[in-house]
N, C-alpha and C positions, 0 to 999 in steps of 0.2 A: 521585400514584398514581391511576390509574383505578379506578373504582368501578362496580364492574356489581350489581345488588339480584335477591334473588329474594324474595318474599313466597310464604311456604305455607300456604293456608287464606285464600286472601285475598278468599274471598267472604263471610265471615263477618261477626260485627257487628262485629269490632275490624280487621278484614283490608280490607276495604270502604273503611274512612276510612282507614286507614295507609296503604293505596296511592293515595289521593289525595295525601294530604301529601306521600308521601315520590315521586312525580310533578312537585307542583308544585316540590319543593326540590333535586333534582337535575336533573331531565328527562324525559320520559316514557319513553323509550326505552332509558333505563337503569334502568328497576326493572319486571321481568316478574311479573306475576301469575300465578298459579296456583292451581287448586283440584280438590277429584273431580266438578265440575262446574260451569258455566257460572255468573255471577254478575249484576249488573243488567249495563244497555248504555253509561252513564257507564264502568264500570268495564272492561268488554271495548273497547268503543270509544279508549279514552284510554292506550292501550300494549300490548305485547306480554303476550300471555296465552297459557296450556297450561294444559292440562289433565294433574291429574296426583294419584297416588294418593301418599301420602305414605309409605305403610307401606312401596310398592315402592322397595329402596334401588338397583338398578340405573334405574330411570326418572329416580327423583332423581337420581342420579350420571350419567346422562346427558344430562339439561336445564341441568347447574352445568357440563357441559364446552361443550356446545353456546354455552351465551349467556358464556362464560368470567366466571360467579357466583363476586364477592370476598364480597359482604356477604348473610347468609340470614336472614330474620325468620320462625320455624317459627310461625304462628299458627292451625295445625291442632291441633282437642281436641273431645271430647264432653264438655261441659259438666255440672256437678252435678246438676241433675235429670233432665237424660238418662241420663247415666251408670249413675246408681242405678237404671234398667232394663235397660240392658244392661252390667254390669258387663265384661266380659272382653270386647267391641266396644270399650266405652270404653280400658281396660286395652290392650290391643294398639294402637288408633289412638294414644294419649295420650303409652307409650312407646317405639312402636316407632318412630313418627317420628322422637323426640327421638334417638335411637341411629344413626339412619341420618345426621344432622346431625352432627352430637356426630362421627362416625367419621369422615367428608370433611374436619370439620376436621382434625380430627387427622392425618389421612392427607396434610394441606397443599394438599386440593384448594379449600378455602374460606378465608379469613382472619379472617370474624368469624359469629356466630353469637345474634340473638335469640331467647329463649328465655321467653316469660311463665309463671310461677306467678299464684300466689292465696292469698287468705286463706282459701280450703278447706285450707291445711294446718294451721290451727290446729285446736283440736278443744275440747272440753267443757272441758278440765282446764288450759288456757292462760288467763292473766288477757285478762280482758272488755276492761277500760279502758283505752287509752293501752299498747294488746298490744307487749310490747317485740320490737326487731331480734329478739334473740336467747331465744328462752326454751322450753317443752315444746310440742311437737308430737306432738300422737295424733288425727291425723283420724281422723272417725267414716266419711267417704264416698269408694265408690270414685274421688270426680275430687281427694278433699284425699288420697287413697294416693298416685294417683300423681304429684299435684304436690309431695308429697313428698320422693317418690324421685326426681323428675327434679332438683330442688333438690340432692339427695347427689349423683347421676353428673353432672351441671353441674363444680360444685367437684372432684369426683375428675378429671375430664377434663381441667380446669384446673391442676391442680397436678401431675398424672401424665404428661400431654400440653403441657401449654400450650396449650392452648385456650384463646382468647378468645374465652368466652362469656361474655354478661351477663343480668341477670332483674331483673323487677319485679312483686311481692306485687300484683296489679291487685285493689282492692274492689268492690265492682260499680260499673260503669258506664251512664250514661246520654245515650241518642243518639237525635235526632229521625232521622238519615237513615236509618237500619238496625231492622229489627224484632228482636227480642229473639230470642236463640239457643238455648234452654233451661235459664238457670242461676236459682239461686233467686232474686237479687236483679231479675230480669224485672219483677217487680211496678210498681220504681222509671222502668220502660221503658209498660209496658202500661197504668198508671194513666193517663197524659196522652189516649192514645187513648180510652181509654172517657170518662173527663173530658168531651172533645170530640165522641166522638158518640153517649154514651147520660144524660150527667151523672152518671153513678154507676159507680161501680166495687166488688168482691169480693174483696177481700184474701185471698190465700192463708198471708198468716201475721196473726198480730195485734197488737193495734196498740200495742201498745208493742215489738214486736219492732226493737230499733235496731242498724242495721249500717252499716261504713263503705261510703259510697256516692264516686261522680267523676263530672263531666261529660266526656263522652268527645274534647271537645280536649284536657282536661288531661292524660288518657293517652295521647294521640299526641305530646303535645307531650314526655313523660316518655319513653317509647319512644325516641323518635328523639335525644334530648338525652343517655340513656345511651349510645346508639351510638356519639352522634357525642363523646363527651369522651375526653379523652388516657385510655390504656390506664390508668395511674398513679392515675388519680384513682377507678380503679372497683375498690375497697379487696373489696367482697362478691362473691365469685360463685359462690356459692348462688341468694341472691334479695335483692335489699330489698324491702324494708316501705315504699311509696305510698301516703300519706292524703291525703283532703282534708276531705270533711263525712263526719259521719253524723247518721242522722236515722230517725226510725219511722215507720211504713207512718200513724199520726195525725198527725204533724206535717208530713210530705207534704200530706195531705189538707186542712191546714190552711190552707197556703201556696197549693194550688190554687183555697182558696174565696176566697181576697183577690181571683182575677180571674175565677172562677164561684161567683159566693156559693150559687147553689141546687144547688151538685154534693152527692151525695151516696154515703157510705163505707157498704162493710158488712164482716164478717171472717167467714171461713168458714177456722180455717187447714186445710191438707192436709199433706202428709206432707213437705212442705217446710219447715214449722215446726221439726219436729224437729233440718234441716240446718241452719237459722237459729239456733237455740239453741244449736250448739255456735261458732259463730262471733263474734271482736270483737264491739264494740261499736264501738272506735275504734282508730286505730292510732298507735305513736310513731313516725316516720320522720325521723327528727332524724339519721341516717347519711347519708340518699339527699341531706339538704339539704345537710350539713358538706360530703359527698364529692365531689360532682358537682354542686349549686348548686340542686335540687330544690324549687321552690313552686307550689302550686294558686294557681289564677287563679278561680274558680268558685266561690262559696258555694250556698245552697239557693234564695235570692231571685230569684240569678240566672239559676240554671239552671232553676225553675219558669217564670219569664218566657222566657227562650229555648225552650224545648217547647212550651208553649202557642199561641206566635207563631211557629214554625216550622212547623207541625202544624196550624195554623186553615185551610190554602189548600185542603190535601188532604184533608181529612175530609168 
């Protein structure tokens, strides 16, 4: 079966590295990027690229006929702390795209369909610890509403249609090549840069605030790994739940002074705290392993060593 890829949103932090991988693992010329504008020149330069509004469903429906798009990675979103300013921006880009996706499938113009959530759908009243697959969902924010809801019409589309769609619960992630994209867990992003070039950083939550974190190969490598397994083995389509570490804005800090011992932390949280507080701490993902073969490769050690040595040329 031939394989032609669309990536939407793919100038983003998670869209940026996806269409690398998923370039060098097929071919460059079968996986077109896309975004509502232009992204670095690694990224334009190294395949077909459009530009492309996600909300519009006639634009998208006619970029998946043009390049004849089997496989669609929608990783277009206004993320949690953006969102909570422009709620109904967020609201319309978050759903409207998933709809316009969601319905090509169905309609049999596309054959499979990625689809990321988050652990924004958990909320205050979801256990903390070891957050199970399945348990209460009452997000406090408009980016865990509608990663909510996109998780119910996921599954309805899927048992109503036959869509093959799949998701995974992303905890925040962390990456030296992309800058942070506006979600709370940014700090785990933005600490290494100030690190390297003021030795101190300002926590916007405080320091024992602990959530689950990923280094962002381990989410490309999960992305791509649910795609690519037999229909059969991908039992959830909702979302799964994807862990690796979790860790507090202090024990970051900690791990960063083993290779700048004079760096220095301070906490000031913001209104972002409040979004952190309704969120894990950690997550149980013992589905995603059983079903499809799912393990992190990345501890904290590792991944403080990796930023800091990635991140010392440019700064």
């Amino acid at each position: 079966m031939k394989k032609r890829i669309l990536i939407v949103g793919a100038c983003g932090q998670i869209g940026t590295e996806l269409t690398g991988a998923l370039r060098a693992k097929f071919g460059d010329h079968k996986v077109i990027a896309s975004d509502i504008r232009e992204g670095e020149d690694a990224l334009m330069k190294g395949g077909p690229f459009e530009i492309l509004d996600a909300t519009d469903y006639f634009a998208l429906e006619d970029l998946v006929m043009r390049h004849e798009i089997t496989d669609v990675y929608l990783m277009a979103a206004m993320l949690s702390a953006t969102a909570e300013k422009f709620p109904m921006k967020a609201w319309n880009l978050n759903m409207n795209s998933l709809f316009n996706v969601l319905n090509l499938a169905k309609d049999h113009k596309i054959e499979k369909v990625f689809w990321p959530s988050s652990i924004a759908v958990f909320g205050s009243t979801t256990p903390k610890s070891d957050t199970p697959q399945r348990t209460i969902m009452e997000p406090s924010t408009v980016y865990g509403i509608s990663k909510q809801t996109g998780e119910r019409w996921c599954e309805y589309y899927h048992q109503k249609f036959g869509v093959d769609v799949r998701s995974v619960r992303y905890p925040g992630l962390i990456s030296y090549k992309t800058l942070p994209g506006g979600g709370t867990t940014d700090y785990a992003v933005d600490i290494f840069h100030k690190a390297l070039k003021h030795g101190k950083y300002i926590s916007f939550l405080n320091s024992e605030s602990t959530l689950p974190m990923m280094f962002m190969d381990d989410a490309i490598r999960a992305t791509i790994d649910i795609m690519e397994s037999p229909s059969e083995k991908v039992k959830i389509r909702s979302s799964y739940n994807l862990g690796a570490i979790s860790f507090s804005p202090a024990e970051i800090s900690e791990e960063i002074k083993t290779h700048l011992p004079e760096f220095e932390m301070e906490y000031q949280p913001d209104f972002r705290q409040a979004i952190a507080d309704s969120w894990p701490q950690s997550i149980d993902d013992s589905d995603a392993r059983q079903d499809w073969g799912w393990e992190h490769q990345f501890d904290l050690k590792a991944t403080t060593k990796i930023m800091l040595d990635n991140l010392k040329p440019s700064e």
